[in-house]
C-alpha positions in Angstrom: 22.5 -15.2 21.4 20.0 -18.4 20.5 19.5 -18.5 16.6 19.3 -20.3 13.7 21.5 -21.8 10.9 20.3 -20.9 7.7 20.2 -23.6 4.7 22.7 -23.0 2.1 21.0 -21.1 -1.2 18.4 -19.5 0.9 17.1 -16.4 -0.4 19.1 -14.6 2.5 22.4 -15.9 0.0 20.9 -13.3 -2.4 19.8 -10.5 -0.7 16.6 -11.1 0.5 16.3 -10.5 4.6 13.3 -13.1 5.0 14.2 -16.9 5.8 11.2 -18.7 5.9 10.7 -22.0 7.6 11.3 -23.9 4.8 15.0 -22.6 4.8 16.1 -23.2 8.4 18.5 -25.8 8.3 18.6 -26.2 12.5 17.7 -23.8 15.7 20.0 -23.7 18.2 19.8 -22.1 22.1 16.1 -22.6 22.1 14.6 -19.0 20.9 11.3 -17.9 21.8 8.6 -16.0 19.7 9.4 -11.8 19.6 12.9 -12.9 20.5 15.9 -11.1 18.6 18.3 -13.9 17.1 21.3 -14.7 15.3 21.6 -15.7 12.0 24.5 -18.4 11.2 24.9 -19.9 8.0 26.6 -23.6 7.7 29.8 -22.8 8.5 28.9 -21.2 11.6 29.4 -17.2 10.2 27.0 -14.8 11.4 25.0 -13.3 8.5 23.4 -10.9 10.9 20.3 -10.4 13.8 16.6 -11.1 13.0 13.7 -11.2 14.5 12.3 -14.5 15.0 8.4 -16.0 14.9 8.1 -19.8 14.8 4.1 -19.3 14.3 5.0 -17.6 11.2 5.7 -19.1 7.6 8.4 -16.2 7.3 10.5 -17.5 11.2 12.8 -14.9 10.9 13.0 -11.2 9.6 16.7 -9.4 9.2 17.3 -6.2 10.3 20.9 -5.9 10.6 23.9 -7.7 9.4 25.6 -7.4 12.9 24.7 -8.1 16.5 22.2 -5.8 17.3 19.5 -5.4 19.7 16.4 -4.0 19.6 17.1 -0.9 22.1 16.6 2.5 22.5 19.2 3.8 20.6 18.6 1.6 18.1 15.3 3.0 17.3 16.8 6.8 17.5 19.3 5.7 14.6 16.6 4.1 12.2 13.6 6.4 12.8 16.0 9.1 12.4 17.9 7.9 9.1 14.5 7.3 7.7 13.2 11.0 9.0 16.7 12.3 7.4 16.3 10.4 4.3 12.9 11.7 3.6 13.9 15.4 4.4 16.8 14.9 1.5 14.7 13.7 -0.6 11.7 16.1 -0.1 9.3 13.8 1.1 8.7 14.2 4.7 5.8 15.8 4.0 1.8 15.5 6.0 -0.1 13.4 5.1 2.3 11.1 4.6 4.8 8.0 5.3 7.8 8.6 8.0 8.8 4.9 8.5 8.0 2.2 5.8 9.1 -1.4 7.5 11.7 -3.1 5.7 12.7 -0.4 3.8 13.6 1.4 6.7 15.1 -1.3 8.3 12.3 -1.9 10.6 10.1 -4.9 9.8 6.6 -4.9 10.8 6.6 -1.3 11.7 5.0 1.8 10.1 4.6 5.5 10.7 2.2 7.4 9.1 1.8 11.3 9.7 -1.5 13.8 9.6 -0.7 17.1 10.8 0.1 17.2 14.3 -0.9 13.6 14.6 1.1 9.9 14.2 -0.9 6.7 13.2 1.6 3.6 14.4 1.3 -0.3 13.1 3.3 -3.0 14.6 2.6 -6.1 12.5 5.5 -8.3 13.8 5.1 -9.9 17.1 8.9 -8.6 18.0 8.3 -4.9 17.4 4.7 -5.1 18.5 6.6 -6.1 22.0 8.7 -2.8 21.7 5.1 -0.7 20.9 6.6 1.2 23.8 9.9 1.8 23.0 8.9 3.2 19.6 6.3 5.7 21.0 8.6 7.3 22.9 11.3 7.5 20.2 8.4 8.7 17.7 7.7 11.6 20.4 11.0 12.5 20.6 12.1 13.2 17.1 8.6 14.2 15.6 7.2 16.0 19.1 3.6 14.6 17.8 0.1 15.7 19.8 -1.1 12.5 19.2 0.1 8.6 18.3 -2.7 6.5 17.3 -2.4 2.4 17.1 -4.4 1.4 14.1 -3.3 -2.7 14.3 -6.1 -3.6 12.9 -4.3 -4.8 10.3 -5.3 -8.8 8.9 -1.5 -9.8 8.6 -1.2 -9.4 12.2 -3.0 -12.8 12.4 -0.1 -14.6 10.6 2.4 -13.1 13.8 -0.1 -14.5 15.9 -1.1 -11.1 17.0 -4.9 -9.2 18.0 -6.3 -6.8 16.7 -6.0 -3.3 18.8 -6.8 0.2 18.2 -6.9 3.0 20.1 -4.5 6.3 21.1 -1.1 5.5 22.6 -0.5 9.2 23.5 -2.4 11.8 23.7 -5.8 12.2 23.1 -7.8 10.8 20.4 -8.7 13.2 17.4 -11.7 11.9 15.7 -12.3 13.0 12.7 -10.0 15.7 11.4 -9.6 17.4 8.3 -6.6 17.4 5.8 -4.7 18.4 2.6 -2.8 16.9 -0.1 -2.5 17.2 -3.3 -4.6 20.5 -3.3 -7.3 17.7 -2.4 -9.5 18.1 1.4 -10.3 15.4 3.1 -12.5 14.5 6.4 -10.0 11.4 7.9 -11.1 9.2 10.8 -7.6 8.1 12.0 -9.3 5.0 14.0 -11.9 4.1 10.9 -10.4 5.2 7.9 -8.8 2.3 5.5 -5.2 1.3 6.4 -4.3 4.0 8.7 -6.7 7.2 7.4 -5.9 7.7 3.5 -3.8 5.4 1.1 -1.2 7.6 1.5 0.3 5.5 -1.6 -1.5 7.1 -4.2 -1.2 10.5 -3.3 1.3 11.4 -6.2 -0.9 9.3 -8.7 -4.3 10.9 -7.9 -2.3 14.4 -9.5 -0.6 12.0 -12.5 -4.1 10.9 -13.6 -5.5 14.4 -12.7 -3.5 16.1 -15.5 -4.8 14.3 -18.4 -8.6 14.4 -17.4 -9.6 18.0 -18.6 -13.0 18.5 -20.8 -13.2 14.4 -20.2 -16.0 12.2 -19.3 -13.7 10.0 -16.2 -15.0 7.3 -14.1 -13.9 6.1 -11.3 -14.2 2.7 -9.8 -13.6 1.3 -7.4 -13.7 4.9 -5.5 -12.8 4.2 -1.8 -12.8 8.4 -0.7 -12.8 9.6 -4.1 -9.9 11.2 -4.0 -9.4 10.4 -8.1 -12.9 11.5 -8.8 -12.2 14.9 -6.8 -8.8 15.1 -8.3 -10.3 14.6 -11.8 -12.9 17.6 -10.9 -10.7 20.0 -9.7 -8.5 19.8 -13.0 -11.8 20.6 -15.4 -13.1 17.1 -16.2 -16.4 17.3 -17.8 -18.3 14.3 -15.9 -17.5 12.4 -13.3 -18.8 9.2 -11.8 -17.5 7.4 -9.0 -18.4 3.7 -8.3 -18.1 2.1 -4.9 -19.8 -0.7 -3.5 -20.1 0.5 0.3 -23.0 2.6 1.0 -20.8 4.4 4.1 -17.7 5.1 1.0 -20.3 6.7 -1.3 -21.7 9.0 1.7 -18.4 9.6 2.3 -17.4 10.2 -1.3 -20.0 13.2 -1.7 -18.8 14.4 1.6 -15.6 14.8 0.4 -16.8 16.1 -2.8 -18.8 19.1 -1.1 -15.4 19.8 1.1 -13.6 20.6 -2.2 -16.6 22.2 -4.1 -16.8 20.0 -7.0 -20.0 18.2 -8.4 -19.5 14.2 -8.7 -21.9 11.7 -9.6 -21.8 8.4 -7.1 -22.9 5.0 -8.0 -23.7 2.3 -5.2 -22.5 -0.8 -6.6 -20.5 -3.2 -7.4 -18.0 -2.7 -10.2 -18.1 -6.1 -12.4 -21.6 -5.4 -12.3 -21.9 -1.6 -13.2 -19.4 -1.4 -16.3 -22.0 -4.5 -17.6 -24.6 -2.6 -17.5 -23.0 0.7 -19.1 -21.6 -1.5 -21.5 -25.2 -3.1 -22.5 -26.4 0.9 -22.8 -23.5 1.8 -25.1 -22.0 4.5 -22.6 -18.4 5.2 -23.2 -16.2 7.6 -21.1 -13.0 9.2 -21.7 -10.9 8.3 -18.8 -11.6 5.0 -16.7 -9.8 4.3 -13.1 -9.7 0.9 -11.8 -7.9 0.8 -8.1 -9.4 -2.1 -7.1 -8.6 -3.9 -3.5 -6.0 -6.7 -4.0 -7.7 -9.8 -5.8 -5.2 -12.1 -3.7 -3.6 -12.7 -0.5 -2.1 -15.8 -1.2 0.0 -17.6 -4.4 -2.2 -20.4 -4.2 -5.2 -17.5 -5.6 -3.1 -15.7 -8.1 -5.0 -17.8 -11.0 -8.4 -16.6 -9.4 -7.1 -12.9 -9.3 -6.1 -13.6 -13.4 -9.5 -14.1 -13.9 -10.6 -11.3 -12.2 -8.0 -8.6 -13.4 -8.7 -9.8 -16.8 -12.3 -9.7 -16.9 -12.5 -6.0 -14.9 -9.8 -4.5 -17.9 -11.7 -6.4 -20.7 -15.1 -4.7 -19.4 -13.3 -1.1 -18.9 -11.8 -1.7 -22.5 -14.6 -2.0 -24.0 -16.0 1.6 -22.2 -13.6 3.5 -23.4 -14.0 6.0 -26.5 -11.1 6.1 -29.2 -8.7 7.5 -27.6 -9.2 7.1 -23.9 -7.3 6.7 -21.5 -7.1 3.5 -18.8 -5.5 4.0 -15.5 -5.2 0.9 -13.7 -3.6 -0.5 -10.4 -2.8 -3.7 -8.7 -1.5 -3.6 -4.8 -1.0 -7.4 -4.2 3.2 -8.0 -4.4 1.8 -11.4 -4.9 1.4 -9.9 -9.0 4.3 -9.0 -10.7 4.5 -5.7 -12.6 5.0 -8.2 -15.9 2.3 -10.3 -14.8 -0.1 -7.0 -14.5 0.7 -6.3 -18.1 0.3 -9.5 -19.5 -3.3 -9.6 -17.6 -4.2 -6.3 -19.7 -2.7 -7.0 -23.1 -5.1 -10.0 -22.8 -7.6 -8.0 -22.2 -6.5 -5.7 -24.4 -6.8 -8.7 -27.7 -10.6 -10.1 -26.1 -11.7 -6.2 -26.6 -9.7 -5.9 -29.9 -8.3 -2.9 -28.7 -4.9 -1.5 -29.0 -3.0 0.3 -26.2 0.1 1.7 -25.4 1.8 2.3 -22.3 1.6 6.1 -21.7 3.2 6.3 -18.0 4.4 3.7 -15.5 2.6 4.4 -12.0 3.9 2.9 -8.7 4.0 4.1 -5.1 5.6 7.5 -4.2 9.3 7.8 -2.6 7.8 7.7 1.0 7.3 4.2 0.3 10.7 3.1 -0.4 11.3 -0.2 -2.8 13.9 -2.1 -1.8 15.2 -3.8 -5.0 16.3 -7.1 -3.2 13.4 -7.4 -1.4 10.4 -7.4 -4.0 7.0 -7.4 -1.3 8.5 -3.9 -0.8 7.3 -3.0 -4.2 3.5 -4.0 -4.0 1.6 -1.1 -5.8 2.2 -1.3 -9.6 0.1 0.9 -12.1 -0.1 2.2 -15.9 -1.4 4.5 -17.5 -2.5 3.1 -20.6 -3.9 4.9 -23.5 -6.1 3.0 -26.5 -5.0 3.7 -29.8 -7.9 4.2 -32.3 -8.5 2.8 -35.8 -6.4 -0.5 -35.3 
């Protein structure tokens, strides 16, 4: 098998599964892009097979610490332990996450289920290759009526991959409607963002929920409104729900007609609507931020500071004694300890005190891998201001 030799104290030495190309000491057998290799480290011992990409800053992804290929019982064995795992667990639930990439053993490749129906991404050239392969596995242990592609994905671009959409099997559902979280939703499985919901923060939209009876909530940044609808159902008093796109908002009261709840929608864009509230001395009980991730790259992280700062400093100063701030970041670019220090200095520009009132992340569907930090890329608190300080 062609491969590559691995430069000593390379993150692979501690755990990580990624060798980027930074860390490739020399290729030998002449590999090809897709192509499953060996790993070697200097002294010729096989640290296991990877996929490899040359067009890629990350050349090669691990997936096993043997010889393995990418076959068809391979993919029986690691779609199954990660249906198995999540039926321990609890988890395998609809809507929701059957196969989460790396930490199922399966880079580039996620399973998302809605009822009777799959939604598939590929975003590694070397399992986009076995698209195939994995349908027909996906068929036979979870006997969908439909698997939808949704690699529409922008990190296919870094594999050197299209874009492509469209129903690998069966027919395509349009829009359909679903539950979680006592929430309903209308989903478009080939429109919707990522593949239909952010199945992510289904277990959050209840966290935040619990607190927000008899309060005055908004929240920004609203995508479906599934906090906003969440926040309604459990007795909150007002709720507003900010989003930029004309389409979301529609969408929004949609939604909030589906579950019989009254929401108030705002068409705009966040920065610019908590000025303006804060200009007409409005303050609300409960604020949401879940924005979109302010970077994509290390070389932004300083212009997503800025920008995390300045949306907290603006909620901070909405909030009424008392209130409660629930706030996310889903770049793995920002550390959960960066996140924190970008709202305690918030927190000292609004001379406002908070404490930490629960730690928020994605649900168990979404596995984090401890040794391989990307895996961990939603981080969230729920923060509470402390009055009189």
């Amino acid at each position: 098998m062609a491969g590559i030799v691995v430069k000593p104290r390379a993150r692979i030495f501690h755990g990580h599964d990624w060798v980027y190309s930074s860390e490739v000491l020399k290729i030998f057998g002449n590999p090809e892009a897709g192509d499953v290799i060996s790993l070697k480290d200097a002294q010729d011992r096989l640290l296991g097979s990877a996929i490899y990409n040359p067009n890629s800053q990350i050349i090669a992804r691990r997936f096993s610490r043997r010889k393995q290929a990418l076959d068809h019982d391979f993919f029986i064995r690691r779609i199954g332990q990660a249906i198995s795992s999540r039926e321990k667990l609890g988890i395998l639930r609809s809507p929701g996450r059957v196969v989460w990439s790396e930490s199922d053993g399966l880079p580039g490749v996620i399973i998302d289920r809605y009822g009777t129906h799959l939604v598939l991404q590929t975003l590694t050239l070397a399992m986009d290759r076995k698209k195939e392969l994995i349908v027909e596995v996906a068929k036979q242990l979870l006997s969908p009526g439909s698997i939808i592609e949704r690699n529409d994905a922008p990190i296919r671009k870094a594999e050197g991959l299209k874009s492509a959409a469209g129903p690998l099997y069966g027919e395509q559902p349009g829009t359909i409607t679903i539950e979680a979280k006592g929430i309903r939703f209308h989903v478009d499985l080939m429109t919707g963002h990522k593949t239909g919901l952010y199945l992510d923060q289904l277990d959050n939209y209840e966290a935040v929920a619990k607190l927000s009876n008899g309060l005055r909530v908004l929240d920004c940044f609203a995508n479906q409104g599934a906090f906003a609808i969440a926040c309604a159902n459990a007795g909150a008093s007002t709720v507003t729900a900010v989003e930029i796109s004309d389409q979301l908002v529609k969408l929004i009261d949609e939604n909030a007609q589906l579950n019989g709840v009254s929401i108030t929608t705002e068409e705009a864009n966040v920065f610019d609507y908590l000025s303006t509230q804060i200009r007409e001395n409005v303050q609300f009980d409960l604020i949401i931020l879940d924005p979109p991730s302010f970077t994509k790259t290390k070389e932004s992280l300083n212009s997503a500071r800025r920008g995390y700062k300045e949306i907290h400093l603006r909620a901070l100063q909405l909030l009424a004694p008392d209130g409660y701030l629930a706030t996310f970041s889903c770049s793995h670019h920002v550390s959960r300890e960066m996140f924190l220090e970008m709202i305690v200095d918030a927190s000292v520009d609004a001379k406002r005190h908070v404490r930490i009132i629960k730690y928020l992340s994605q649900p168990l569907d979404h596995p984090i891998l401890p040794h391989i930090p990307e895996t961990e890329y939603l981080k969230g608190y729920l923060l509470q201001v402390l009055p009189g300080r």
